[in-house]
C-alpha positions in Angstrom: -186.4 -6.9 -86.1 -190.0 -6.0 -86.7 -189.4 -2.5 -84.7 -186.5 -1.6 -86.9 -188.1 -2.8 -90.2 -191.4 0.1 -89.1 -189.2 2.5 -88.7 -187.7 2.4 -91.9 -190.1 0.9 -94.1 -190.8 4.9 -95.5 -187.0 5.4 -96.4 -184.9 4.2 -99.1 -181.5 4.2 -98.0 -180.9 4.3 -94.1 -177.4 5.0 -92.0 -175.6 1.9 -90.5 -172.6 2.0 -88.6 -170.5 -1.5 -87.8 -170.9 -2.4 -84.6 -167.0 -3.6 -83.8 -165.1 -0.7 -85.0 -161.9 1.3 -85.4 -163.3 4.3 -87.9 -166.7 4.2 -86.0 -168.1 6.0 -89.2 -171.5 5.3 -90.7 -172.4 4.5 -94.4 -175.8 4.8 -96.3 -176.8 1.9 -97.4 -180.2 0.5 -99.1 -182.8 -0.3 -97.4 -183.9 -3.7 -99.5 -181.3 -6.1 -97.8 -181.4 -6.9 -94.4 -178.7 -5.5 -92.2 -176.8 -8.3 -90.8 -176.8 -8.4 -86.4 -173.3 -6.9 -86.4 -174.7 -3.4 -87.5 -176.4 -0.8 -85.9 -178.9 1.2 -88.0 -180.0 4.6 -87.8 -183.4 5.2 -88.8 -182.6 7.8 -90.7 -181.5 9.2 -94.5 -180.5 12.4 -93.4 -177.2 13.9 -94.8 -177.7 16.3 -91.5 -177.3 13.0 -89.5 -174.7 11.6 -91.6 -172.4 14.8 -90.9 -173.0 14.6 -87.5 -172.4 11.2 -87.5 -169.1 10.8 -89.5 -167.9 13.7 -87.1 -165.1 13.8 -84.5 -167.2 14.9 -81.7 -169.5 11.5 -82.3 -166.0 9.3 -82.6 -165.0 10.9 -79.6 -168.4 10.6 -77.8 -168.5 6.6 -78.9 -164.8 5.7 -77.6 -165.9 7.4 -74.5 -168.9 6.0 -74.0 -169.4 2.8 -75.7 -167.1 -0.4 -74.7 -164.2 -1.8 -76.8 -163.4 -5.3 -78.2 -159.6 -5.7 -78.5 -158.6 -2.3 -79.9 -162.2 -1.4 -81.9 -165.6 0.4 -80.4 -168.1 -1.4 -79.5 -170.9 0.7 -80.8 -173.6 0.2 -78.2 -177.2 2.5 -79.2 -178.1 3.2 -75.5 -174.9 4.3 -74.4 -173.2 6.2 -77.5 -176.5 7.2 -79.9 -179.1 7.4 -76.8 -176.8 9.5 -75.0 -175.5 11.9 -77.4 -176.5 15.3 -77.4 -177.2 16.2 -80.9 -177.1 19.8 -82.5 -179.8 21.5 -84.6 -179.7 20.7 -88.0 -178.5 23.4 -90.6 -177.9 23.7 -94.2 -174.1 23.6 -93.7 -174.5 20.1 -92.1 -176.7 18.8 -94.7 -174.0 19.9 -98.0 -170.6 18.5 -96.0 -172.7 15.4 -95.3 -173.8 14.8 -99.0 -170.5 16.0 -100.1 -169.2 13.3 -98.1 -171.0 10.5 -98.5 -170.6 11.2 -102.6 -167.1 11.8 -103.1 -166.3 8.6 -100.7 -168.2 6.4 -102.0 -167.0 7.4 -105.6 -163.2 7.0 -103.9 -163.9 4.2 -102.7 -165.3 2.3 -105.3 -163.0 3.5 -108.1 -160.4 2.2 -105.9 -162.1 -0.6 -103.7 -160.8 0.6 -100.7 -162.4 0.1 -97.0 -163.4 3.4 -94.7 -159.9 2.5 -92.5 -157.5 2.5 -95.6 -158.9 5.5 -97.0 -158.3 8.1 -94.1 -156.6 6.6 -91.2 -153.6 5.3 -92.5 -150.7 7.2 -91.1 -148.1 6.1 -93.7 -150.3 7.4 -96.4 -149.2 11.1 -96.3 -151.5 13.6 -98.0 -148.6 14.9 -100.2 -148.8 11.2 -101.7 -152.6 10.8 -102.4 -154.9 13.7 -103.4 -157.4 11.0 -102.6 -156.3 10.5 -99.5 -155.8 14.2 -98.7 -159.3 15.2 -99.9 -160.9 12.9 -97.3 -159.0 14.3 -94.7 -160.0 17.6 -96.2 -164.1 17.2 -96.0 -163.3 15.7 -92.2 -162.2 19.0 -91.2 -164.8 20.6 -92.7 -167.1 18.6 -91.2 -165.6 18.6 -88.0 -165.7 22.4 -88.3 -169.5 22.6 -89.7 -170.8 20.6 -86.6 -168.3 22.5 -84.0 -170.3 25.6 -85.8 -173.9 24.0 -85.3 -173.1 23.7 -81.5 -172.0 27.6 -81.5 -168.3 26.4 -80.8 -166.2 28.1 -83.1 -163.5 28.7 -80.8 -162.7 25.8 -80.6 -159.0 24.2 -82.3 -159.3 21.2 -83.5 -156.0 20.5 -84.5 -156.5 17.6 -87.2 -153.9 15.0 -87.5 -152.8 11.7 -86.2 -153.4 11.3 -82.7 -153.8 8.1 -80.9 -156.3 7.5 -78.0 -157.6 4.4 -76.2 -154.5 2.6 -78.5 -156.0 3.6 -81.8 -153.9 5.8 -84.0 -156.5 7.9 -86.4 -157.0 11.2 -88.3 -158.9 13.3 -85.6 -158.9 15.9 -83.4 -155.8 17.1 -80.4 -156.4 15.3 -77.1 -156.6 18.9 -76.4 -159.6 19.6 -78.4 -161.2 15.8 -77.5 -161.3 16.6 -73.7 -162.5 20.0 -74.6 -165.5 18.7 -76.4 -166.4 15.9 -74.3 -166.6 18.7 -71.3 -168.7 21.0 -74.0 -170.8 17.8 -74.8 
């Protein structure tokens, strides 16, 4: 689309996020192939946005708000990006989204494994995979920089595997989801 291609014609990677989903987490990607329709693109190269992004709270925010297809999101802009209030950027956002994106994509490529394989297989215990357990690792710290960039420290999150909406997935209590969706 012409509008998308202006906006990021200045950046060399951008975020996209699969439109039909069950992790509902972005990747960077390069901006010299064009995205196929089934994406949605963020305009932005931002590790900031990328933390925010890859966080709970915008999970959370997306099953809520966006529509599913059989048990995935549908990731729909208006209703899930357009809508979500997003907090001010801060240093701590911008290293746990760097630190992120770089040790997954080095995981994930030494051991070609998809985004749903990699943190949201229950039967992968941590215990069993250091890989495994050091993804779930920079979610909680990520989880914990963004609940801190919304002045929410207070907050417990209490990581592990929780279903909601049928999908079973490393994220936050219901506890904490209702509590953020009422603080969002």
């Amino acid at each position: 689309r012409p509008a998308m291609r202006k906006a990021i014609a200045g950046l060399g990677e951008v975020l996209v996020l699969t439109r039909h989903s069950v992790t509902v987490m972005p990747c960077r990607v390069a901006t010299g192939p064009v995205p196929s329709e089934a994406t949605v693109v963020f305009a932005t190269d931002a590790f900031v946005d990328q933390a925010v992004l890859s966080s709970s709270l915008h999970q959370t925010w997306a099953i809520k708000y966006g529509s599913t297809l059989e048990k995935r999101v549908r990731y729909t802009p208006p209703d899930v990006f357009g809508t979500f209030p997003r907090p001010e950027p801060t240093e701590r956002l911008a290293e746990v989204g760097r630190t992120l994106d770089t040790e997954r994509r080095e995981i994930m490529l030494r051991r070609d494994l998809g985004l749903t394989n990699l943190v949201n297989d229950p039967d992968t215990t941590d215990s069993a995979d250091a890989d495994v357990a050091r993804m779930r690792e920079i979610h909680v710290e990520l989880d914990l920089a963004v609940m801190d960039a919304y002045g929410w420290r207070d907050v417990p999150l209490g990581h592990g595997f929780h279903t909601y909406r049928q999908m079973r997935r490393w994220t936050v209590s219901p506890t904490a989801r209702v509590v953020i969706l009422d603080l969002l």
